[in-house]
N, C-alpha and C positions, 0 to 999 in steps of 0.2 A: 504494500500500500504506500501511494508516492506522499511523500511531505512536501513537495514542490508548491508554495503559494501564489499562484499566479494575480491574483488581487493583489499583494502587495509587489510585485514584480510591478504593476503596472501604474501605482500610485507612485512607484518613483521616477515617472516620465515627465513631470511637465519640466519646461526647462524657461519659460518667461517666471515662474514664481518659483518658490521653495516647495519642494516635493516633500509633502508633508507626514509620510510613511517614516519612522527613523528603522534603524539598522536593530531597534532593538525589539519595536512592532513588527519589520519581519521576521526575528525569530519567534514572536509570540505566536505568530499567525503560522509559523509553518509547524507550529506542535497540530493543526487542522488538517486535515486532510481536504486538498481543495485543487481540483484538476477541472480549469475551463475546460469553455471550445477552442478550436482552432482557432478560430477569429480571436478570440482571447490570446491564446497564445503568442500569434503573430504581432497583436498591441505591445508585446513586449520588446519587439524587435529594436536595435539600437537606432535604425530610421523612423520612432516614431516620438511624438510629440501630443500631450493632452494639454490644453487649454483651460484652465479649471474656470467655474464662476467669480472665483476673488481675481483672477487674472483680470476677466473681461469685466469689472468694477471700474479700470482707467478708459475712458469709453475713446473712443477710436475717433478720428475727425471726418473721417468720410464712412469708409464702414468695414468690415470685419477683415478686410486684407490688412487694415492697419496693423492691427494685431496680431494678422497670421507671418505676415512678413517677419517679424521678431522672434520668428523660429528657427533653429538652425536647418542651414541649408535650402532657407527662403528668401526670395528678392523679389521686387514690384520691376516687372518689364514689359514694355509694349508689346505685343503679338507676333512684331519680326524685328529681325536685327538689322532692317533698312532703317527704322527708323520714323517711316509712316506712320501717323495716329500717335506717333511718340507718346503725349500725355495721356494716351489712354491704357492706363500701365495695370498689370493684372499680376496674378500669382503665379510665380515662376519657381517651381519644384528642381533643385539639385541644376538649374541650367536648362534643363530639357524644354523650355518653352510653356506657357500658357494654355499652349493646345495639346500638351500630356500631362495637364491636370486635371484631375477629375472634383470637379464640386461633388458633394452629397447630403442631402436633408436628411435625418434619419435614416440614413442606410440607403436612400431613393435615391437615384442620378437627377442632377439640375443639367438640362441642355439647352436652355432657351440664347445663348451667345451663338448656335449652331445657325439658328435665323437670317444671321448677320453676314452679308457676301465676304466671302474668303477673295481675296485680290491676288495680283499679281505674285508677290514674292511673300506672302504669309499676313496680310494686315485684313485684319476684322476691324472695322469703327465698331466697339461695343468693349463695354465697361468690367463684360466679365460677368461670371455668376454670385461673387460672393453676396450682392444685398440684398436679397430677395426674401433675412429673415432678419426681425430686430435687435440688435442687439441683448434688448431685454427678454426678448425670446428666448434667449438659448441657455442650454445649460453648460454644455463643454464641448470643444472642439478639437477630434481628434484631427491629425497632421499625420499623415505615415508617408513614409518618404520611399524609394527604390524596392526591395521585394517586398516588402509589407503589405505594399497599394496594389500588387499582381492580382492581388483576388478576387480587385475588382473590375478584371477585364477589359474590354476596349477604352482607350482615353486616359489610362492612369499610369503610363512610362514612366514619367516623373514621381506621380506622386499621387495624393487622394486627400481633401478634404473635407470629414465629414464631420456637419455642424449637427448636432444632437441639442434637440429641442426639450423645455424644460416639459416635465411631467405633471399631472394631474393632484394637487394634493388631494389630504383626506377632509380636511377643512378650507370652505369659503376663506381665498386669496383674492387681492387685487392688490395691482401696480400700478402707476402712472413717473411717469418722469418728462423733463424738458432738458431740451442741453445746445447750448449757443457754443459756439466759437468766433469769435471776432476777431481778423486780422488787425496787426497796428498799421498796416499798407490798404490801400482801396484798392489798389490793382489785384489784391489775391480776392477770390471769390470765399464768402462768410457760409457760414452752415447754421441753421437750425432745425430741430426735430421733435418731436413729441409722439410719446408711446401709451397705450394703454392695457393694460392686462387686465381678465378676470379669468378666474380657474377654483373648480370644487365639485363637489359631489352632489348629483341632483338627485339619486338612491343610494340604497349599500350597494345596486349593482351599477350603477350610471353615472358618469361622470362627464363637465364637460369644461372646454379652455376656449377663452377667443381671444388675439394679440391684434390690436389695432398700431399702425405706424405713421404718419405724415411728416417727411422730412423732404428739405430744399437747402442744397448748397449752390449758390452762385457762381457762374461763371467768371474766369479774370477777367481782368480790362481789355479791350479788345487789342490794344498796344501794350501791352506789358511786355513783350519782347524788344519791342523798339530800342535801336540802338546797340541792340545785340546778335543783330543776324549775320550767319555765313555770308561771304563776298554776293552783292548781287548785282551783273551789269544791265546795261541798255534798258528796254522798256521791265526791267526788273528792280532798277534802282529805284531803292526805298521801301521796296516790301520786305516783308516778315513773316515769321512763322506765328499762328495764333498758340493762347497759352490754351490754360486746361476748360474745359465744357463746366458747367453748373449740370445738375441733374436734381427731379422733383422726384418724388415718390410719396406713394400713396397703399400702404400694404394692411392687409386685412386675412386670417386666417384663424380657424377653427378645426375643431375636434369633439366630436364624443368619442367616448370611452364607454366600452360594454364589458361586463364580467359578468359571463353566464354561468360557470361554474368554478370551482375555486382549481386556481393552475392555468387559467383562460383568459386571455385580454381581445377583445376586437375593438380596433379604432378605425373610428371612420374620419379624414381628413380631407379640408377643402381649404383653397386660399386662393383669393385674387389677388396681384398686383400690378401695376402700373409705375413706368420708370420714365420720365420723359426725359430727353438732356435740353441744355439752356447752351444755345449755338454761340462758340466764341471767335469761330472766323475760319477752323480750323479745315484744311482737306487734306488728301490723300500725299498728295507732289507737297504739298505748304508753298505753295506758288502762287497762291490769288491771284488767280487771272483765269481769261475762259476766251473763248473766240465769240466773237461779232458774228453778224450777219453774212458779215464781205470776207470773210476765213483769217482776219488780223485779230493780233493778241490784243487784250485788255488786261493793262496791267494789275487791275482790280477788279473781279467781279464784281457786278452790282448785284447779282440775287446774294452774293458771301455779306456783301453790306445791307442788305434790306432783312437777312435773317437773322443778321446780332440781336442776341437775348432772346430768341424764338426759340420754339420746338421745333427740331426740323427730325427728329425720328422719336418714335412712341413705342415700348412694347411693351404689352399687354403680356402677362403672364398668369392663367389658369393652372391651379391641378384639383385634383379626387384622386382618393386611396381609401384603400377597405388593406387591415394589417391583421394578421392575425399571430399572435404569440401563445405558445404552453409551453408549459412547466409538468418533466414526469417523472415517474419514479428516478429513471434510468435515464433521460434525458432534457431534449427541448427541441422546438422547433417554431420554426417563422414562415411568415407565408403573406404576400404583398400585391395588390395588383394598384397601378399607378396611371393616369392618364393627363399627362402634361401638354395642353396647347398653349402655344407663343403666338400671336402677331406684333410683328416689328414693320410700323409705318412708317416710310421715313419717304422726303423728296429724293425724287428720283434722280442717277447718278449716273455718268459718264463710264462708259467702258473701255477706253482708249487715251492711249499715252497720255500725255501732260494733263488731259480730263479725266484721268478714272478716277472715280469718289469724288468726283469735281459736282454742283449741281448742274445739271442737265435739262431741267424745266420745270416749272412751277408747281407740278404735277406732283401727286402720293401716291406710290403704291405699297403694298402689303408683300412683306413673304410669311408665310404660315408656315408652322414648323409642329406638329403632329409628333407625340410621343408616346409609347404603350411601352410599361414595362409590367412583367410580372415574375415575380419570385419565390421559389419555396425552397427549404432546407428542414433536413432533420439531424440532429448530432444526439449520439449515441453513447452510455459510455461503456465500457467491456473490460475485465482483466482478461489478456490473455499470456500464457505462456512467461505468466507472475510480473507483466509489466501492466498499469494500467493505460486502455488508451480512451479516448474519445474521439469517435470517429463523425465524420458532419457529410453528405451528402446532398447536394442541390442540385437545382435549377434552373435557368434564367432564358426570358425569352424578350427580346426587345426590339422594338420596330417605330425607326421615325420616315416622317415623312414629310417633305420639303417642297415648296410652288411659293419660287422667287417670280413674279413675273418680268422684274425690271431687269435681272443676271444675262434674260437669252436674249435682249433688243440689239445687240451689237452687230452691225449688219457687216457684208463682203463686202460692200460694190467698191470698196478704193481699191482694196488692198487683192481682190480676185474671188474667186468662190472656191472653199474646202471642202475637197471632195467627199460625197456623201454627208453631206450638211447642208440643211436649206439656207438661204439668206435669211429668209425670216418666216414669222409665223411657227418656230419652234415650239416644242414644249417645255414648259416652264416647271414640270414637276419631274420629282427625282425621287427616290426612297431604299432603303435595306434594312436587313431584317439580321437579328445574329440571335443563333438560338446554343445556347451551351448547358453542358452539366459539369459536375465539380466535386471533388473527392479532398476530403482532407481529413490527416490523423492528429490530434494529440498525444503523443507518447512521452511519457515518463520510464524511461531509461534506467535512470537509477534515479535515488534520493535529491541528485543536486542536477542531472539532468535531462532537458525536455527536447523532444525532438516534435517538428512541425513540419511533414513533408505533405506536399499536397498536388494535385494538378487540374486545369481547367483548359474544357476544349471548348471553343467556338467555332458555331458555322456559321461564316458571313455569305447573303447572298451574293456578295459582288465580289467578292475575292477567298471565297471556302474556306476550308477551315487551318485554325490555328492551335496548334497544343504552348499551352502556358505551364511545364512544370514545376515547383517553386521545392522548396528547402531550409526550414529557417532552426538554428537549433542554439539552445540557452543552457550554460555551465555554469554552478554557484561554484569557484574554488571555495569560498568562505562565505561566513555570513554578511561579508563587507563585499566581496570581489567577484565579478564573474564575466565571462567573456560568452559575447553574442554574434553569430554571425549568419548570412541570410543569400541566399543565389534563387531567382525567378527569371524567368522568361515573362515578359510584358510584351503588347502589341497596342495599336492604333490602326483602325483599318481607315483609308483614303475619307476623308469629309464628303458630303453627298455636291460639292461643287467641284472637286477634284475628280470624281468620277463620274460627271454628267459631260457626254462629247456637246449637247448642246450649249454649255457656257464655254462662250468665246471672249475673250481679251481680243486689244489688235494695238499695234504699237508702228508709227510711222517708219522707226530704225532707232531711236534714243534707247529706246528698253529693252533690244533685242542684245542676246547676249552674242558676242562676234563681231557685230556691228553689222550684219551684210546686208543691213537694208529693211524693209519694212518686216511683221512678223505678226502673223499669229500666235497667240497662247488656248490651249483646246483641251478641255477636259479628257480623260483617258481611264475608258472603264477596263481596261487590262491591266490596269495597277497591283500591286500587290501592298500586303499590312506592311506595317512598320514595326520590326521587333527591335526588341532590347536587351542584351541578358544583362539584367543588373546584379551587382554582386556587392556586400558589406561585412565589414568584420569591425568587432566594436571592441571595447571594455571600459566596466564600470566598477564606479566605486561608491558603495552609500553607505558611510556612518551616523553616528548621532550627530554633530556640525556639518559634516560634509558628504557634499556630491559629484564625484566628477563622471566624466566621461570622453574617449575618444571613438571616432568611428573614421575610416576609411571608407570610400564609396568608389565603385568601378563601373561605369554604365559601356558598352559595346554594341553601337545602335548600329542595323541594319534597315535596308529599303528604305532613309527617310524621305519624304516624299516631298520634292521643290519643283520649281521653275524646269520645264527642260533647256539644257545648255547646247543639245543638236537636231539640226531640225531634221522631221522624220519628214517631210512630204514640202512638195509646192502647192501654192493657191492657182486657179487657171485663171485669165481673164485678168479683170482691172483697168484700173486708170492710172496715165501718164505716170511718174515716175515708180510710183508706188503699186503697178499691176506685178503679178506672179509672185505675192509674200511668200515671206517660208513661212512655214507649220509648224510649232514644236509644241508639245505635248508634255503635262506633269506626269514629271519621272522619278524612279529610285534611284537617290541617291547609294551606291553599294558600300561605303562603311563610314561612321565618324565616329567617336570617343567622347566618353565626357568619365572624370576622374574627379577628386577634392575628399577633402578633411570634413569631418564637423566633431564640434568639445562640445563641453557643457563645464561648467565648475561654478556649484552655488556654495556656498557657506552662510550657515546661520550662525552668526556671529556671537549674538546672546540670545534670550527669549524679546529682546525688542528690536534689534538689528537682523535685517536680511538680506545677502548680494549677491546677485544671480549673477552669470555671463556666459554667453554663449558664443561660437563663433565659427565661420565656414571659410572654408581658403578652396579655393576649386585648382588643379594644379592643370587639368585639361580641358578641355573644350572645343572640337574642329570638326569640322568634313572634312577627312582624309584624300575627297579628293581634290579640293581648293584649297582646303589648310581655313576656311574663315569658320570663327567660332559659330558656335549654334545662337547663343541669346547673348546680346549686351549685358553683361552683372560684372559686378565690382570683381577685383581678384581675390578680396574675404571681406567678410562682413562681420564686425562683433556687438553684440550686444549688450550691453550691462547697465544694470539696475541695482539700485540702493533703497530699500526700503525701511523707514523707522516707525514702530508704534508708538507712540508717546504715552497714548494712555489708550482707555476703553471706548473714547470718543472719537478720538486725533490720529492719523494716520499722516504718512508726508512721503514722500519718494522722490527721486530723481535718476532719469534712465539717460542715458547716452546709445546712440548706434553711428560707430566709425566704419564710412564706406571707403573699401580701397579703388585703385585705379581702375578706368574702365578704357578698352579698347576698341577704339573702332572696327568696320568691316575694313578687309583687303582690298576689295574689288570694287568696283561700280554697276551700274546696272548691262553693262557691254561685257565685263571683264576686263577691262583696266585697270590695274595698278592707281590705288588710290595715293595723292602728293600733297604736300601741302598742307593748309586747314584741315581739309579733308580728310588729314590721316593723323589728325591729335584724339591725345585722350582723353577725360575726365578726370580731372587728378582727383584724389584721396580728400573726402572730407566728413564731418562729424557733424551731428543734431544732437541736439541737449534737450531734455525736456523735464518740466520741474511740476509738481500738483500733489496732492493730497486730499482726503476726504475727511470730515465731520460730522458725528451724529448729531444731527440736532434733537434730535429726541431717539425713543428705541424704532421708531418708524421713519422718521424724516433722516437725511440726508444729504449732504451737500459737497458736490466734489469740484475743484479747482484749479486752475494751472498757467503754466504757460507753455506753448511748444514751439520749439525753434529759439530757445531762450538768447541764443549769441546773433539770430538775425542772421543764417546763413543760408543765402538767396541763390540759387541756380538759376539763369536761364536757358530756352531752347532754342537753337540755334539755328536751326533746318532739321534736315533729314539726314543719315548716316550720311548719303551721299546726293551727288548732284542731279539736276534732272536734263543738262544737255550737253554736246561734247561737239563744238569745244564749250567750255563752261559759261551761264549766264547765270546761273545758282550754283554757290560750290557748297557742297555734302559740309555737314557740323560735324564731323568726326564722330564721337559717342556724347556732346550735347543736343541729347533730342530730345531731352524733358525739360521742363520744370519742377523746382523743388522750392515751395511756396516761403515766404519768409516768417516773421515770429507775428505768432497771434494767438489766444487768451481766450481760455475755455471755461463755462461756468454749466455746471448741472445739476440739477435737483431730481431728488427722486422718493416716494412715499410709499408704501406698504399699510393695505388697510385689508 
């Protein structure tokens, strides 16, 4: 019978606060006999990271990436590492990109960013999935990083964010809070928000919760870059790159709770919300400009200026779930079915060179974005052959569906006609389906170790099937020290824009790679997934003060799926200089790497003193066959916090996060050797931020602060690189954000 405590293995993960399990509760706990699930198991893994609720107490200025970013081996990056949509920076797992993380609500996949057209070289305009719950929503936020996140199958290469909502108490609860931020600058856009909760028992067997949210952060000034942009000649002199979008939101979500017999939970789950964004100038190129009627540039759109401070894209996000959980002698099991629709309105966009994501006419349309998923598992537990295991077996069957109408309007007639593709009047829908099962053991080995082997096969309908084997397996040498380490196969199968031959891109010659002149870009349904074998080896260390830890990570990514670099065909036909374009087609990329560090080391200093720090140093990152990294992120990232209790009331903190250098892309959009500005980097710099909380009574609350306390202001420069050759916009190196300056947060919140 194993002594192995896996609850207390896993309260010593969070790494933004003090893991508050000591060395010497887990010896108490491991005198129990206590052997999760798999999924348990692999929480323990040295790639994971719990968020507790005292954590999410410092509330975030925009919304839960704030906080997730302060995990090790997390950073906030745009979509691609061109640089496009720069400010619209998302969570980025170990390097791997924003599009191998996977969000999750209670265990459910969040996909409503899928909405949003995928472009040329990787840029979505969309904000990302993390605010769709409120912050007072939640309960804890697991983070699993490299083979932890394997199990959750397509989309989670990097990583997996699952935000765990709070539960049902036994007694009538409610919440309400407000919480402002105000910049000491006008040009940075201010936030406000307001939450309401109720939640409680409306029988002994009925239960129910509903979270209301209305929050609005404003957009920057529409010149807040001014003064700071990459070189820009001729009819480009004096433009700039716009800063970051404002965005409204409007969230509302509910639940009953049924317990029909004891060991039985059914929940049933519905939630509306609405995300608008507050237009700050920004497009695709950060070129402002658009063509006339008489095919000449204008150096400044007039629809980019008539839609400062508007909505120019809306999405609506629906879901329903029916959940069902038991509890049995000898085990447990879950079982989920989920219906997620998205519409994302936005003005309609340009598909071609110096226009794409440019607006294109006054006009809205919709892409609807269709999601079904449904899940079931049983986990088991068994001695056999005098080791205990527990064994889990599942299900999963998932099917979105996609009708962009605005992705297929890109017509032939300049550039020729590609063969076997209409000019126009395509179809505008796309869909696939992935149906997998899934095996996993818990094995307790001996007294101090757990082994966690497991495997998950998908069948994708558009590229078959994938075997994900994984491996994760945990050693106590002592009651203080023990060594973890984890190997998974991960995949990504192609996004439903990548493999629709109907969306077409089309490029005059600036964005064709080679330069040879004009070019198609054409969706390519012979794609294959994207795998990863990722690999980690960790050790830690949890006494009664202290916590450390180090982990290695190895990720060896195959098929990644970009830009084709050779063109498979010609276009027939055409006009004047721009007839018979080349074809090229999204291709796999055949190998890149990504490697790096992640620590942790908190020390509780006395019972009123607490100093966390965490930190990630990446040592790799490339396509092996360009040599350019995968995602724009610092060369390490550290985190550190100081927490004092003063008394039963007073609380105080001060957190620091030092980013190191960042480096630009290599190439350009032709494959040129980037020179000059264009091939600087972000140097090395640090945020301070300073607040504390107060009870004003045993229900009131008040928390306060300042963030950005030394006023360290980044601007955005342009885009990695340039948009023509020879240059009339030169590329920002790795300035393609903004990083707002110091501004002053104040929040209230009551329990009744």
């Amino acid at each position: 019978m194993t002594q192995i405590a896996l609850a207390s293995a896993i309260g010593l993960l969070g790494s933004t606060g003090w893991a508050h399990t000591t060395a010497a509760e887990v010896a108490e706990l491991s005198e129990v006999q206590v052997l999760g699930t798999a999924e348990d198991a692999i929480k323990q893994a040295p790639g994971v990271s719990i968020i507790t609720a005292d954590d999410l107490q410092d509330p975030p200025i925009k919304d839960l990436s704030d906080i997730v970013r302060k995990q090790p081996g997390v950073n906030l990056t745009g979509n691609s590492s061109s640089g496009q949509r720069g400010n619209s920076r998302q969570i980025d797992i170990r390097g791997m990109g924003p599009e191998n993380t996977m969000i999750l609500v209670d265990g459910k996949p969040v996909s409503s960013r899928n909405s949003v057209r995928y472009g040329w070289r990787g840029e979505r305009d969309t904000r990302g999935d993390s605010n769709w719950v409120p912050i007072e929503a939640i309960e804890r936020v697991e983070v699993l990083r490299g083979p932890a996140a394997a199990r959750y199958g397509n989309g989670a290469a990097g990583g997996a964010v699952n935000i765990i909502t709070k539960g049902i108490p036994d007694r009538f609860q409610g919440h309400a809070s407000v919480y402002t931020e105000i910049p000491e600058s006008s040009v940075d856009g201010d936030t406000r928000r307001a939450s309401l909760g109720l939640a409680g028992p409306i029988s002994e067997q009925l239960g129910f919760r509903i979270n209301m949210n209305a929050a609005k952060t404003d957009a920057d000034a529409w010149d807040i870059n001014k003064g700071h942009a990459s070189t820009r000649t001729g009819i480009y002199t004096g433009t700039y790159p716009a800063g970051r979008e404002g965005v409204r939101n409007r969230d509302v979500s509910g639940r009953l709770s049924l317990k029909p017999a004891a060991g039985h939970v059914i929940d049933f789950d519905a939630s509306f919300s609405r995300q608008g964004n507050i237009y700050a100038g920004d497009t695709q190129n950060t070129n402002n400009y658009t063509v006339n009627a008489n095919g000449e540039l204008v150096a400044t759109s007039q629809r980019v200026l008539d839609n400062l401070g508007h909505e120019t894209n809306t999405m609506y996000r629906q879901t329903a779930a029916i959940t069902h959980k038991g509890t049995y002698a000898l085990g447990s099991s879950l079982a989920f079915f989920q219906v997620e629709k998205t519409r994302n309105k936005r003005l309609d966009e340009g598909l071609a060179g110096g226009t794409e994501g440019l607006f294109s006419s006054d006009n809205y349309s919709t892409s609807d974005l269709d999601s079904y998923t449904a899940h079931a598992e049983l986990s088991r537990r068994a001695n056999l052959a005098g080791m205990e295991h527990v064994f889990t077996v599942g299900g999963e069957w998932v099917r979105q569906q996609l009708n962009d109408r605005n992705s297929v309007t890109q017509t032939t007639t300049e550039g020729g006609s590609v063969p076997g593709l209409d000019n126009t009047g395509r179809s505008s829908k796309s869909s696939a389906t992935i149906a997998s099962v899934f095996v996993e053991d818990n094995i307790a080995l001996t007294q101090n170790t757990l082994l966690t082997p497991g495997v998950r096969v998908d069948h994708h309908s558009e590229v078959g099937v994938n075997w994900s084997p994984s491996l994760n397996v945990s050693h106590f040498l002592s009651e203080q020290w023990s060594i973890k380490a984890g190997v998974a196969r991960a995949y990504k199968a192609p996004n439903l824009y990548q493999s629709n031959p109907n969306y077409l891109l089309y490029s005059r010659g600036i964005g064709c790679w080679g330069g040879g002149g004009a070019c198609y870009l054409q969706g390519n349904p012979d794609l294959k997934a994207e795998t990863s074998l990722n690999k980690e080896l960790g050790i830690e260390y949890a006494g009664e003060r202290w916590l450390a830890g180090l982990t290695y990570f190895h990720n060896d990514y195959r098929n990644k799926i970009e830009a084709g670099k050779t063109a498979s065909g010609t276009a027939t036909g055409g006009t004047g200089a721009y007839a018979g374009a080349d074809v090229f087609h999204w291709s796999n990329v055949p190998k890149a790497v990504i490697s790096g560090l992640e620590g942790t080391l908190n020390w509780r200093i006395n019972p009123a003193w607490e100093w966390s720090n965490n930190f990630t140093y990446m040592i790799d990152s490339k396509n092996k066959s360009t040599n350019e990294q995968l995602s724009i992120i610092p060369k390490y990232t550290v985190n550190s916090r100081l927490n004092w209790t003063v008394n039963s009331t007073l609380s105080l903190h001060a957190s620091t996060t030092l980013f190191g250098k960042q480096k630009p892309n290599r190439y350009d959009f032709q494959g040129l050797l980037l020179e000059g500005e264009e091939a600087r980097a972000r140097g090395a710099y640090a945020l301070v931020n300073v607040g504390g909380y107060y009870a004003l009574s045993k229900t009131v609350r008040l928390s306060a602060g300042v963030n950005n306390l030394f006023d360290k202001r980044l601007y955005r420069e342009g885009n990695a690189v340039g948009v023509n050759n020879p240059r009339t916009i030169y590329g920002a190196g790795a300035n393609t954000y903004n990083e707002p300056g110091r501004s002053y947060y104040l929040s209230v919140s009551a329990d009744f």
